[in-house]
Kinemage of the C-alpha trace (Angstrom):
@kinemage 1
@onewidth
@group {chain A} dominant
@subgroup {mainchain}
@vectorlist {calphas} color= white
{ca unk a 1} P 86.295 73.080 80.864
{ca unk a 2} L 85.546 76.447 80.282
{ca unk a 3} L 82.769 76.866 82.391
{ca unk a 4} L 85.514 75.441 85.054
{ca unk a 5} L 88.063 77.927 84.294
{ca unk a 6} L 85.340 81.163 84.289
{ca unk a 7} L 84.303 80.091 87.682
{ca unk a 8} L 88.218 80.234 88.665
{ca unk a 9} L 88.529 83.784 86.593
{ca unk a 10} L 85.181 84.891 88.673
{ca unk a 11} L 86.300 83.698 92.146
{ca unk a 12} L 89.334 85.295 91.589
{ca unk a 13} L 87.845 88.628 91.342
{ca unk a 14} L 85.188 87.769 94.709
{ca unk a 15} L 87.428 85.966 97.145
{ca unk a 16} L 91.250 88.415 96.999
{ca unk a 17} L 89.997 90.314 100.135
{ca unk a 18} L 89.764 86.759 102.211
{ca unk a 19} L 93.791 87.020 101.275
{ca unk a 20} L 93.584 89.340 104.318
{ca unk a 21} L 92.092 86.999 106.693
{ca unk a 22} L 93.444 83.270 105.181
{ca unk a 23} L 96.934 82.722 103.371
{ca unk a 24} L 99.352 79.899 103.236
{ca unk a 25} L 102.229 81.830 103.723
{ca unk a 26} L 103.075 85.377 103.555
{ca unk a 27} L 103.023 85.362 99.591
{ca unk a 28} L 100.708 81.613 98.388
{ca unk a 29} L 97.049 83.690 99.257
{ca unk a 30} L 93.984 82.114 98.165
{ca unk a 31} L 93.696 84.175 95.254
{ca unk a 32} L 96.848 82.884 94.072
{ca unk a 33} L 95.910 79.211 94.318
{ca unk a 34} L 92.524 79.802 92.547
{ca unk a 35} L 95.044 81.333 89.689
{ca unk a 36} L 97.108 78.880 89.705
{ca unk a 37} L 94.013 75.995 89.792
{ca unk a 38} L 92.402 77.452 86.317
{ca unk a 39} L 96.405 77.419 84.862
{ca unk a 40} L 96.646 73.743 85.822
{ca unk a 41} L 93.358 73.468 84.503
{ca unk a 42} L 94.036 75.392 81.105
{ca unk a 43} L 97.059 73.385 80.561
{ca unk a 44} L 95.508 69.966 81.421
{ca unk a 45} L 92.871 70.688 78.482
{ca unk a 46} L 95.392 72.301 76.364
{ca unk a 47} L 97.706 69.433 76.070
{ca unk a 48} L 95.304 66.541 76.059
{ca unk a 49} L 93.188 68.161 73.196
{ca unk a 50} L 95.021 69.258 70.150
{ca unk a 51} L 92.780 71.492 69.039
{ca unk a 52} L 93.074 73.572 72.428
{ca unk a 53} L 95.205 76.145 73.147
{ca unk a 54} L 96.790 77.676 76.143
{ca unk a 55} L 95.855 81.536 76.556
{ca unk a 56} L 99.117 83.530 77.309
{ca unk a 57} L 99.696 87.067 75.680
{ca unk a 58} L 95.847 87.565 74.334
{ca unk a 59} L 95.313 90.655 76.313
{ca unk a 60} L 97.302 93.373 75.501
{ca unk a 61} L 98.038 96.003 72.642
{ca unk a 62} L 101.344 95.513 70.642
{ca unk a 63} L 102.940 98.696 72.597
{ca unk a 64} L 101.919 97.271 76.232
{ca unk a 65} L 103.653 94.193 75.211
{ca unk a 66} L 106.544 95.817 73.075
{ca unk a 67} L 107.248 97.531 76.789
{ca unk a 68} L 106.872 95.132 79.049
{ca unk a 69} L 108.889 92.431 77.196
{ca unk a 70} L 111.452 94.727 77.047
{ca unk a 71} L 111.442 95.348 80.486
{ca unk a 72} L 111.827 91.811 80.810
{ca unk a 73} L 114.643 91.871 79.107
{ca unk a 74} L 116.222 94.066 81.482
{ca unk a 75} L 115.550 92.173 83.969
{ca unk a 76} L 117.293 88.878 82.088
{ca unk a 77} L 120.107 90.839 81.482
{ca unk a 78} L 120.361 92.608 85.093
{ca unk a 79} L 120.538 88.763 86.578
{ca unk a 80} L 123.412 87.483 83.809
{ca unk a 81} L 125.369 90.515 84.561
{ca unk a 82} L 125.114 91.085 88.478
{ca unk a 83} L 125.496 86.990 88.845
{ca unk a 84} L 129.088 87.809 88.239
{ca unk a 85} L 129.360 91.528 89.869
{ca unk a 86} L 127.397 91.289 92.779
{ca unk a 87} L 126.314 87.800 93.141
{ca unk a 88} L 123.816 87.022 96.131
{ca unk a 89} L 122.574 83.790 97.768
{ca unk a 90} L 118.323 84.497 96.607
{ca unk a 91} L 119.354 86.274 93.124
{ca unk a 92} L 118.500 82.721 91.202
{ca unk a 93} L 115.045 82.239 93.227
{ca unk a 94} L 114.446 85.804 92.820
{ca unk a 95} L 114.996 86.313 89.557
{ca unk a 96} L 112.678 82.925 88.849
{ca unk a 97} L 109.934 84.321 91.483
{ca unk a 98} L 110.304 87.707 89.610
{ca unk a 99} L 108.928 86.301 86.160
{ca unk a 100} L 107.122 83.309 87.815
{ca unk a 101} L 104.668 86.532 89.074
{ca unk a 102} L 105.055 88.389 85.762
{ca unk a 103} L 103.507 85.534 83.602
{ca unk a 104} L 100.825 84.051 85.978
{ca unk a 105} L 99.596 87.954 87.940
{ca unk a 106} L 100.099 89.934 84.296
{ca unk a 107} L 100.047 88.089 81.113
{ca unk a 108} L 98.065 84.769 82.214
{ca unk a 109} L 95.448 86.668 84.005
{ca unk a 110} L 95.279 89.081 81.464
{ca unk a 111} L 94.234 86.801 79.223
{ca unk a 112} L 91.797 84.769 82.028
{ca unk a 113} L 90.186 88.151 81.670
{ca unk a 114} L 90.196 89.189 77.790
{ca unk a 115} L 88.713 85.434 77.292
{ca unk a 116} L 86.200 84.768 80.076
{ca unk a 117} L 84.898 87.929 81.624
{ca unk a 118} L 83.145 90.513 80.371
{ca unk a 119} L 83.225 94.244 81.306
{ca unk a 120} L 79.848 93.572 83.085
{ca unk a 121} L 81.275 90.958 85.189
{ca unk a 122} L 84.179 92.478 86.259
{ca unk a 123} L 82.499 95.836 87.611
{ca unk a 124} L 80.176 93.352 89.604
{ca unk a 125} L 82.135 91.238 90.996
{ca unk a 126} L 84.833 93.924 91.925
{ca unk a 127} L 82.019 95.203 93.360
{ca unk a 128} L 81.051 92.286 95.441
{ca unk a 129} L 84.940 92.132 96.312
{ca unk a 130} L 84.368 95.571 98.226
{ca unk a 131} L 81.574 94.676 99.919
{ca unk a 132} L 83.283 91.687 101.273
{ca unk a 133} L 86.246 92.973 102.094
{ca unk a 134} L 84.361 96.078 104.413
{ca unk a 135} L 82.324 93.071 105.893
{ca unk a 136} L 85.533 91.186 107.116
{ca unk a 137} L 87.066 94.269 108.330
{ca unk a 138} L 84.049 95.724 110.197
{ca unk a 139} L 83.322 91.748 111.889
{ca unk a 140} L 86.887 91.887 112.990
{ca unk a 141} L 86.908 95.302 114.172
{ca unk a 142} L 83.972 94.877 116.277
{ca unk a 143} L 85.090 91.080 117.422
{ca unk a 144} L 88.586 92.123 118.937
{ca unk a 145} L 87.658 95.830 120.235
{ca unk a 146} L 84.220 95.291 122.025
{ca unk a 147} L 84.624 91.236 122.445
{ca unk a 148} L 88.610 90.602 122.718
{ca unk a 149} L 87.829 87.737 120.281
{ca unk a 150} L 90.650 87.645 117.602
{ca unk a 151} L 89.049 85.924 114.926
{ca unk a 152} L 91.360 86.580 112.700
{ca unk a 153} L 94.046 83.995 114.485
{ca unk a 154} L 91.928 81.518 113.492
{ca unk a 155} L 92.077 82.280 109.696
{ca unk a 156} L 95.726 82.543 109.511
{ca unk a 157} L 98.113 79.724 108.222
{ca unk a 158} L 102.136 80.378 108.036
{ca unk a 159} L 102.182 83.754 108.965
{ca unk a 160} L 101.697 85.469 111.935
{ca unk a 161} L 101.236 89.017 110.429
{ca unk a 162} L 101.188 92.595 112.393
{ca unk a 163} L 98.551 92.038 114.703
{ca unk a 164} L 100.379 93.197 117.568
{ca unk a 165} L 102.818 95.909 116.236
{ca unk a 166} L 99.848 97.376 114.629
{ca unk a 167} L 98.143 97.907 117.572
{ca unk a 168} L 96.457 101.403 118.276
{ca unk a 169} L 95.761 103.499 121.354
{ca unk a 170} L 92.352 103.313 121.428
{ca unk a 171} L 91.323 100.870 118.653
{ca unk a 172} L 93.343 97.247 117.436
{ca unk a 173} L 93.777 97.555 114.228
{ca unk a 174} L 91.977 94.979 111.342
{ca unk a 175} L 92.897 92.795 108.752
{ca unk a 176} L 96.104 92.442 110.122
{ca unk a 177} L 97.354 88.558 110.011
{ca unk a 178} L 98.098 88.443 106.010
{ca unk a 179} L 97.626 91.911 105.227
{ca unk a 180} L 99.230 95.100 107.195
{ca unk a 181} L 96.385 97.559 107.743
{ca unk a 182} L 97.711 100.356 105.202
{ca unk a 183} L 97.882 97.445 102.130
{ca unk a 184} L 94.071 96.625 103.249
{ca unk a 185} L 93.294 100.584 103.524
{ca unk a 186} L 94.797 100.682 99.612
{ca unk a 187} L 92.914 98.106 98.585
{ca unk a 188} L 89.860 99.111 100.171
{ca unk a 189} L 90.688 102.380 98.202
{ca unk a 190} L 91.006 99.960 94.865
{ca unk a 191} L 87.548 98.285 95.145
{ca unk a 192} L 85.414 100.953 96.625
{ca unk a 193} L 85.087 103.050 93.236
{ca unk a 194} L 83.529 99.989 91.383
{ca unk a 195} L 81.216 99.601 94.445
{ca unk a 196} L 80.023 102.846 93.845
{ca unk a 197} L 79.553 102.375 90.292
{ca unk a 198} L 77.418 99.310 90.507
{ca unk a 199} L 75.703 100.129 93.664
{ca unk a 200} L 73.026 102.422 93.926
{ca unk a 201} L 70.166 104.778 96.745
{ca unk a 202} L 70.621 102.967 100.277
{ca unk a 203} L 73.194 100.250 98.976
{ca unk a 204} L 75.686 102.369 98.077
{ca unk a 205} L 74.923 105.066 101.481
{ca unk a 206} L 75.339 101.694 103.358
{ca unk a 207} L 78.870 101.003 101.204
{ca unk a 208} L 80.000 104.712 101.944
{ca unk a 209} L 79.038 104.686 105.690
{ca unk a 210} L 81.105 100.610 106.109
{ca unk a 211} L 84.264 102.242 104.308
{ca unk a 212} L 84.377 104.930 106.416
{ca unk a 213} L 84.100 103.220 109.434
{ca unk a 214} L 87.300 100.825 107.938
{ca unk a 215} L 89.531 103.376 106.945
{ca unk a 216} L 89.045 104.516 110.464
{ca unk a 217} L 89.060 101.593 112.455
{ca unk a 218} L 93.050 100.600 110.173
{ca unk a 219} L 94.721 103.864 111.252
{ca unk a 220} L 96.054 103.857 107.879
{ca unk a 221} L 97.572 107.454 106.759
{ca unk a 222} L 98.101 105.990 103.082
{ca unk a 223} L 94.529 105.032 102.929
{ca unk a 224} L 93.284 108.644 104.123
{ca unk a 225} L 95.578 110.556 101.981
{ca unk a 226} L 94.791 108.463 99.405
{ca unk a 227} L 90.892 108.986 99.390
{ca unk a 228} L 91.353 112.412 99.757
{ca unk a 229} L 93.667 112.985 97.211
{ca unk a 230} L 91.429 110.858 94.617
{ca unk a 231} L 88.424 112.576 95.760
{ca unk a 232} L 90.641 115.888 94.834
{ca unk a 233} L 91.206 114.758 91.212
{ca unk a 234} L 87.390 113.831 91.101
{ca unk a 235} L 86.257 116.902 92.017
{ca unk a 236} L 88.297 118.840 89.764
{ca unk a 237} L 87.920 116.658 86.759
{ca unk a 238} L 84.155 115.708 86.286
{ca unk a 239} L 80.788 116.715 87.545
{ca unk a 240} L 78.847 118.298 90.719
{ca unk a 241} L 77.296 114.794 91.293
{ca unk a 242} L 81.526 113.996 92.396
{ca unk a 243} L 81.091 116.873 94.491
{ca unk a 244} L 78.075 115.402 96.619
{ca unk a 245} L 79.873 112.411 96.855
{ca unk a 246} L 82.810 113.706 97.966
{ca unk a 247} L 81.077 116.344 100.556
{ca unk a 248} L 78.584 112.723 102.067
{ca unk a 249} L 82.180 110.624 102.362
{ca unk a 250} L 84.003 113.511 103.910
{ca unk a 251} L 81.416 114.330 106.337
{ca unk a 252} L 81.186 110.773 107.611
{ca unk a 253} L 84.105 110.227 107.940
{ca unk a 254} L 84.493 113.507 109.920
{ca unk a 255} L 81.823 112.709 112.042
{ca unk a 256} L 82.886 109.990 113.462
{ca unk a 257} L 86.299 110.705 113.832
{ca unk a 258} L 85.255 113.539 116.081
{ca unk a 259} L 83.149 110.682 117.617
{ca unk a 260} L 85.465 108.509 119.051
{ca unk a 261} L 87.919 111.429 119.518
{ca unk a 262} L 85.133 112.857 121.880
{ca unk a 263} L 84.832 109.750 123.936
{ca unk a 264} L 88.743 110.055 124.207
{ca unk a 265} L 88.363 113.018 125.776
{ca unk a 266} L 91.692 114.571 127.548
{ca unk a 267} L 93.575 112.095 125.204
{ca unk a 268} L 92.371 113.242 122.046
{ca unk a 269} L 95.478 114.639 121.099
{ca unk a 270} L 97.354 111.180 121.670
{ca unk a 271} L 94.857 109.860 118.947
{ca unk a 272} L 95.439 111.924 116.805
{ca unk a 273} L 99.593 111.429 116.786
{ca unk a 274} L 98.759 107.656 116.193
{ca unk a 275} L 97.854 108.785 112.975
{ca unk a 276} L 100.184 110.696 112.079
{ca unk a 277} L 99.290 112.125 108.966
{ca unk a 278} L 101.515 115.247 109.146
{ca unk a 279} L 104.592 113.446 109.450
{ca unk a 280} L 103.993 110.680 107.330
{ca unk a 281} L 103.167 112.928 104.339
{ca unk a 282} L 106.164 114.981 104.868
{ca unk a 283} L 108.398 112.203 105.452
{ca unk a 284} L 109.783 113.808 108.959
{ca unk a 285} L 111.336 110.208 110.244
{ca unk a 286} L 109.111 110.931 112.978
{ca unk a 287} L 107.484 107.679 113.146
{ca unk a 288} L 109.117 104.391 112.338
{ca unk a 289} L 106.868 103.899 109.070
{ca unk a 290} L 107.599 106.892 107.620
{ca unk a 291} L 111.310 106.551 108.560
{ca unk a 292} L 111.603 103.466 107.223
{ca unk a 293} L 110.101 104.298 104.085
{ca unk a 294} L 112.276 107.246 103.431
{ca unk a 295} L 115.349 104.931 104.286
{ca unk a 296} L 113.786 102.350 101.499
{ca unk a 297} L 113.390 104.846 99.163
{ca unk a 298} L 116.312 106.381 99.711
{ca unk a 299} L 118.698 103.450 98.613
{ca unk a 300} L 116.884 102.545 95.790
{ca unk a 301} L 117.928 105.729 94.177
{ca unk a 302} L 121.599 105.099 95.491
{ca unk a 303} L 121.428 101.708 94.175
{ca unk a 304} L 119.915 103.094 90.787
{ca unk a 305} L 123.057 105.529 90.600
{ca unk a 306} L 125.150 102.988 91.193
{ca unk a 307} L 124.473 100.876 88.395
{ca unk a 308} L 121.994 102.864 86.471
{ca unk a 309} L 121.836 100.534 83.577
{ca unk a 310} L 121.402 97.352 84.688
{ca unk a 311} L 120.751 97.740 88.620
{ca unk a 312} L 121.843 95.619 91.492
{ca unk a 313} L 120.019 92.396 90.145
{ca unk a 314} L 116.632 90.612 91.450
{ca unk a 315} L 115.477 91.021 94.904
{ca unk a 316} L 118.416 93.168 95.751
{ca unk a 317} L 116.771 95.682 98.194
{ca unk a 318} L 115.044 92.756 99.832
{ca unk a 319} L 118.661 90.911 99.959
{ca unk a 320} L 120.658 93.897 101.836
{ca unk a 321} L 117.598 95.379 103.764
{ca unk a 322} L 114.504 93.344 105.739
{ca unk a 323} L 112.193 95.558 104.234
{ca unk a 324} L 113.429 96.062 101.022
{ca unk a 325} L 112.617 99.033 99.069
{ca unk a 326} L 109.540 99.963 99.980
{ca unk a 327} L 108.323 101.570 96.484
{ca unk a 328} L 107.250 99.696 93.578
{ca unk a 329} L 108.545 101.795 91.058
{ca unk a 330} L 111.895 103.056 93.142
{ca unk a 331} L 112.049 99.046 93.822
{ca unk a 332} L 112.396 98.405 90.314
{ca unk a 333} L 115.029 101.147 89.691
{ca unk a 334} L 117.152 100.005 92.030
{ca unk a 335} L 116.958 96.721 91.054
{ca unk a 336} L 117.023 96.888 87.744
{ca unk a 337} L 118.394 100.817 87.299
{ca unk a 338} L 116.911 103.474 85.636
{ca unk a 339} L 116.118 102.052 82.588
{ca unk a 340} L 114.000 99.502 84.230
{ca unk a 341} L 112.563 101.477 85.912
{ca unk a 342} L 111.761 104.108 83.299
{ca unk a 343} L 110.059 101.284 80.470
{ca unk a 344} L 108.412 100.082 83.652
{ca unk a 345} L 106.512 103.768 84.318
{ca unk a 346} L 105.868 103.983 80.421
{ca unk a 347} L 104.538 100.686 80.209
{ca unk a 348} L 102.361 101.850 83.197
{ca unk a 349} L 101.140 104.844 82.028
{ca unk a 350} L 99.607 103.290 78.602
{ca unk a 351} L 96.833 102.589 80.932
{ca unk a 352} L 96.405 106.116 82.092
{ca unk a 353} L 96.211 107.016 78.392
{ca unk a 354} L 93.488 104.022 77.632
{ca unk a 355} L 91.387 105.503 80.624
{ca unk a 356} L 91.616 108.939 79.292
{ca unk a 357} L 90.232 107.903 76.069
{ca unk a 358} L 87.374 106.242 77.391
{ca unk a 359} L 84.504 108.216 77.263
{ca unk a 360} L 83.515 110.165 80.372
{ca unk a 361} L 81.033 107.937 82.304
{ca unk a 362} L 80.843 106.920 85.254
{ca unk a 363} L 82.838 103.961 84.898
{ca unk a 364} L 85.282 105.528 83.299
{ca unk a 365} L 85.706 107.286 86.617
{ca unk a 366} L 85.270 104.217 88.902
{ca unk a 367} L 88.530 103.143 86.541
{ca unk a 368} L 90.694 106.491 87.420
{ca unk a 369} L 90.358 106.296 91.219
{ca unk a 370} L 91.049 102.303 91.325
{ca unk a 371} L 94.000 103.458 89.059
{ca unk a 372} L 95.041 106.616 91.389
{ca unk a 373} L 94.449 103.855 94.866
{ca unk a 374} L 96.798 101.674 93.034
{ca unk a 375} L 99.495 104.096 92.038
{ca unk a 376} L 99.476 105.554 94.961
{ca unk a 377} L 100.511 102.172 96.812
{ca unk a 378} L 103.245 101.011 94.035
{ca unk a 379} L 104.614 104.599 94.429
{ca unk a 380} L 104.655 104.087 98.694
{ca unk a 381} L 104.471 100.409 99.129
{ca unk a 382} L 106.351 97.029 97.429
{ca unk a 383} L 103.359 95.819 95.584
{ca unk a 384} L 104.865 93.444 93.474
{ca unk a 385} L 103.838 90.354 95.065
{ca unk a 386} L 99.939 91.676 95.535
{ca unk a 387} L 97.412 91.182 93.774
{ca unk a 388} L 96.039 94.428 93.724
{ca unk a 389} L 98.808 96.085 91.500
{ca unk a 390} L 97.900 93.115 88.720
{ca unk a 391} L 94.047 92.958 88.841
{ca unk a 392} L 93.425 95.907 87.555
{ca unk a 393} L 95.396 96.342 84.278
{ca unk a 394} L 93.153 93.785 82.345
{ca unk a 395} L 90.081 95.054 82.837
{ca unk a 396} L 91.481 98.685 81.663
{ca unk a 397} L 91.859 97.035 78.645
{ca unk a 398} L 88.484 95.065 78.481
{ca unk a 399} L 87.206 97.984 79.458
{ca unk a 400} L 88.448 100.627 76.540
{ca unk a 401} L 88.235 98.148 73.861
{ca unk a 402} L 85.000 97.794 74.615
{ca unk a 403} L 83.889 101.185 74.597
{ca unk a 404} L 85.901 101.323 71.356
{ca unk a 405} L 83.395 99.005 70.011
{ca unk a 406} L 80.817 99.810 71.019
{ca unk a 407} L 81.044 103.497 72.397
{ca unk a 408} L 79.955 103.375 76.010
{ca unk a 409} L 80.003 100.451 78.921
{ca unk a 410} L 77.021 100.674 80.328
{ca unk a 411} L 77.624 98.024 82.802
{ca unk a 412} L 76.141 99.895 85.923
């Protein structure tokens, strides 16, 4: 049974990119249901052998858990309170959904990974993640932009997706049907640093020149701004060897922007405004992403003021507005108000600390730029339902308790 359950924890870890190609419905991905197979699993063996027992709450240090449970708590109390202040036809299913994802993404997983992966596995099957997530992104780029074959139609179950409304002047954007291409852009952001880690000499050029060539081919302004803002902390923070990294990413990516700009000719400027990245990074309701966002944003701090103890209850911002939120951490203020929110940010910084303690290797830095990728997209994007904000935390910890132990990782 537990080699049954480690291949669940493993495939896990390899097969969340296909979430952007192959999903249910807009939330059941197949990351999820491999989760949810080694809990069925766990349980099964739990209960029909006494001696077995179920792993929940193995993973973290008594603060991390002193935090988040009371966060919890505020959550428990923001759904008894606003069920009889501002009651609203999804506040029961969201506040179940709400710690449904709390115990199976954080505290289950958590300890999927303290008990059945090591350090060593993690990096290299993150790793392997990355590479597979560039090679479904660069197949479907190529597929509906030089072929007019959408590919990705084929893969997607209960959810149509962006496909369409994502659409770019000269290029159709990727990875569209389960995934919107700024969430894959963020991810890709997530898994490259481990690629880089565990790949070396032509393997990892090859890794640098396919990520380049996705975060052009999404369009995504978060994923652009977000490479170049952890490449930023990188090179200010640790060695000239970040520098040469930095300089051989940048320069690809340059060069072929100016690439397919150049074949645009007269209507290079055009391109360029589908991108945006001026307007979107200063918020200018110029575009309807960025105006959206700021809207999101916006009334999660009005909701927060409203009731900044308790907040507006579960799911509110999703209840009163489509698109809810749009911000993790604003999300969680406004639904839960500022005290939510705030235990919420402390609980999430713990892991900043553990990372800063580590000692500085390489991994240690493959750690703070998946950490950076995925802070930037709670900060900009409502990641509570992905993956990516959860998969990380664990292997933080795995990570600095073992270099605790045994005073480096050396799992490159």
């Amino acid at each position: 049974m537990d080699k049954l359950i480690r291949f669940f924890a493993i495939r896990v870890l390899i097969c969340t990119p296909i979430s952007v190609w192959f999903a249910l419905s807009e939330y059941l991905r197949i990351s999820y249901i491999l989760l949810l197979l080694a809990f069925v699993s766990d349980a099964i063996y739990s209960l029909s052998h006494r001696e077995s027992k179920l792993i929940v709450f193995q993973s973290n240090t008594q603060r991390q858990r002193l935090l988040f449970v009371c966060f919890i708590g505020i959550i428990v109390i923001s759904f008894v309170v606003n069920s009889v202040w501002h009651p609203q036809p999804k506040l029961m299913s969201n506040f179940i959904g709400t710690l449904g994802i709390f115990f199976l993404l954080y505290f289950y997983y958590s300890s999927l990974v303290e008990k059945y992966l090591s350090v060593v596995l993690c990096f290299k099957y993150l790793a392997v993640s990355c590479v597979l997530l560039i090679g479904i992104i660069v197949v479907d780029s190529v597929l509906v932009n030089f072929f007019g074959i959408k590919i990705h139609d084929y893969f997607c179950i209960g959810y149509n997706g962006n496909t369409d409304y994502f659409s770019r002047f000269i290029w159709t954007s990727t990875a569209a049907p389960t995934e919107e291409p700024g969430v894959s852009a963020q991810f890709l952001n997530a898994l490259l640093p481990f690629a880089l880690c565990h790949f070396k000499g032509r393997k990892r050029a090859l890794v640098c020149l396919g990520y380049a060539y996705c975060l052009f081919s999404l369009f995504s302004t978060t994923g652009i701004v977000t490479f170049v803002f952890i490449a930023m902390v990188h090179v200010f923070l640790f060695s000239r060897r970040s520098v040469k990294l930095f300089l051989l990413m940048f320069t690809i990516s340059l060069a072929g922007f100016v690439a397919v700009s150049y074949q645009a000719n007269d209507e290079f400027q055009m391109y360029v405004n589908q991108i945006g990245i001026i307007d979107k990074v200063a918020f200018s309701g110029k575009t309807a992403s960025d105006a959206d966002r700021s809207e999101g944003m916006k009334l999660a701090v009005d909701n927060a003021m409203e009731d900044p103890l308790w907040g507006m209850g579960p799911g509110y911002g999703k209840a009163i507005r489509e698109t809810g939120y749009l911000s993790t951490f604003l999300g969680f203020m406004g639904n839960y108000g500022f005290l939510g929110g705030f235990l919420f940010i402390l609980f999430w910084i713990t892991f900043l600390q553990k990372i800063k303690k580590m000692p500085d290797i390489p991994e240690k830095r493959a750690l703070l730029a998946s950490f950076l990728a995925v802070t930037v997209a709670a900060c900009i994007g409502d990641c509570l339902h992905m993956f990516m904000l959860w998969f990380l935390l664990p292997i933080i910890n795995k990570s600095y308790n073992h270099s605790l132990q045994c005073g480096k990782l050396s799992v490159a």
